[in-house]
C-alpha positions in Angstrom: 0.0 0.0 0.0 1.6 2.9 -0.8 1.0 5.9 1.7 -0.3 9.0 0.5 0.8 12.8 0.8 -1.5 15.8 1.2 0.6 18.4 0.4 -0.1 16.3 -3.2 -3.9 15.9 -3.2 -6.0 18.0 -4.5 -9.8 18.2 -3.1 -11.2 20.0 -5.9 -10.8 16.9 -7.9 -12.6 14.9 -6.0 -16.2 13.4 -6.0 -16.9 14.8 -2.8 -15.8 18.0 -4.1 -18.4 17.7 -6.7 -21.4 16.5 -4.2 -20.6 19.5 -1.9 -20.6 22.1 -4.5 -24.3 21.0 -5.6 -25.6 20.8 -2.0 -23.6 23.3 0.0 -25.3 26.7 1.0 -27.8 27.6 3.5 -30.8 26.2 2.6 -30.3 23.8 -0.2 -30.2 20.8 1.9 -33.1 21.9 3.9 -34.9 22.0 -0.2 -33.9 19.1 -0.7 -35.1 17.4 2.2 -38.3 19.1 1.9 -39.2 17.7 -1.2 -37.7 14.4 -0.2 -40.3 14.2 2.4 -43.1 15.5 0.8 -42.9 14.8 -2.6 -44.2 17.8 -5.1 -44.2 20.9 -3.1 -45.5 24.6 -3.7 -43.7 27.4 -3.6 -45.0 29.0 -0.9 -45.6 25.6 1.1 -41.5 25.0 1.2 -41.9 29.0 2.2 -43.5 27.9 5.0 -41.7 24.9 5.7 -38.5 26.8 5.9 -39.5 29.7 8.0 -36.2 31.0 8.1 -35.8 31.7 4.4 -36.9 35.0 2.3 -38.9 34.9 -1.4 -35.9 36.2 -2.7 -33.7 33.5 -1.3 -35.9 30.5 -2.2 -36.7 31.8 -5.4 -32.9 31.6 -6.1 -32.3 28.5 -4.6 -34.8 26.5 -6.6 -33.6 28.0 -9.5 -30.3 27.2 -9.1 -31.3 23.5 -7.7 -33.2 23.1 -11.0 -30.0 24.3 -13.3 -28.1 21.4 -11.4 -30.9 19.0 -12.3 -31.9 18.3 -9.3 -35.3 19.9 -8.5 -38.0 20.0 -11.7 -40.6 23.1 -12.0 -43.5 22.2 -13.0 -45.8 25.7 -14.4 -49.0 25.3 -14.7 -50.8 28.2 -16.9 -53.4 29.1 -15.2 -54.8 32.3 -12.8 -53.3 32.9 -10.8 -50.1 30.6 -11.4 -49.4 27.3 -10.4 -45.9 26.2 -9.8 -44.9 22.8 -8.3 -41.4 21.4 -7.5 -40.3 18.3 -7.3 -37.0 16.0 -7.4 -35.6 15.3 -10.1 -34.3 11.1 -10.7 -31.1 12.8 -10.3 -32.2 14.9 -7.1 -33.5 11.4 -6.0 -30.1 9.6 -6.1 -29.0 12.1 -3.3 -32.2 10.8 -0.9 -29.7 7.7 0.8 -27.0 10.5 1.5 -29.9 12.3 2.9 -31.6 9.7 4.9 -27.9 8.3 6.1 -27.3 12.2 7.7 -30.6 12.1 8.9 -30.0 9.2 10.9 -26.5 10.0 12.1 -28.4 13.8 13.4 -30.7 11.7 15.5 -28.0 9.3 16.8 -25.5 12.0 17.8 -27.8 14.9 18.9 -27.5 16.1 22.7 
């Protein structure tokens, strides 16, 4: 086995490099696991759900979520408007990594 160096690795090559730059942020987890839970959500029902986080902020989130295909927008044209999100099958694959910190929260919590 041969032993390796850090001084030569390099995280931003890395898979977990990759996960972490779709997922990290405030509240792009807290998406994510929203509509993990309750499937196809409206906008203003993951407002609610995450109290904490303004129009402006969710509005962004989602659409940056849905650039990474991850979350799907579903627009339904009517009045007033209709919009539904949902996960994507590639937003889907992330549900055991979700689930598996789930369970570790509830393990190690004081």
């Amino acid at each position: 086995m041969q032993l390796k160096c850090i001084g030569e690795a390099s995280l931003e090559d890395t898979g977990f490099n990759y996960t972490m730059s779709l997922i990290q942020g405030k509240y792009k987890m807290f998406i994510l696991y929203a509509l993990m839970d309750f499937g196809v959500v409206r906008f203003n029902e993951l407002k609610r759900y995450i109290k904490t986080i303004s129009y402006k902020t969710l509005s962004v989130t989602l659409k940056e979520l849905e650039a990474d295909g991850l979350v799907h927008r579903e627009e339904y044209p009517q009045i007033p408007p209709k919009v539904e999100y949902s996960l994507t099958p590639r937003g889907r694959s992330l549900i055991p990594i979700l689930d598996s910190m789930c369970e570790w929260g509830e393990r190690h919590r004081l």
